[in-house]
C-alpha positions, 0 to 999 in steps of 0.5 A: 556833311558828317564827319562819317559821310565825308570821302577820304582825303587820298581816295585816288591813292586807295583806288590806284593802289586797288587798281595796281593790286588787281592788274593780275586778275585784269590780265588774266581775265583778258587772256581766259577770255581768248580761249588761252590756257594760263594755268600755270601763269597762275602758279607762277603768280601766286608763288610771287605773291605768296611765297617770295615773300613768306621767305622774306619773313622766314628770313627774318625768323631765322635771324633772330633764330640764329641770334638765339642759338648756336650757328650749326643749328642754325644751319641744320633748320635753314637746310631743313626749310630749303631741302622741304620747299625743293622736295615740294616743288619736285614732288609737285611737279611729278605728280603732275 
């Protein structure tokens, strides 16, 4: 066989990664598909997986931020970051 052609190696640790990535969509597949409403099931999971771990990079941006600059100002954009996300999130959650 060519070398193209050849399968990879750990082929069954791809697809169990692809299976684990697509559990989510799975579960609320079988749920849509009984007639239950999980729309904000779906909010929630798309902030897990979206935003949690956003904040894990902001992290690491504000501490080489910080390493940089003055330790107030640090402060100052930290408390900017957090007051925007809860204004958004209470915002949101008005126009709802």
């Amino acid at each position: 066989m060519e070398e193209s052609k050849k399968p990879p190696e750990n082929i069954s640790k791809h697809l169990k990664q692809a299976f684990i990535l697509s559990l989510p969509v799975l579960i609320i597949g079988v749920i849509e598909l009984f007639g239950i409403d999980v729309h904000d099931f779906i909010a929630v999971l798309s902030m897990i997986f979206l935003i949690f771990p956003t904040f894990y990079l902001w992290y690491y941006m504000l501490v080489d931020v910080y390493e940089r600059i003055n330790f107030i100002l640090f402060l100052c954009i930290y408390a900017f970051l957090i007051s925007g996300f809860i204004t958004y999130f209470f915002m949101k959650k008005a126009l709802v």
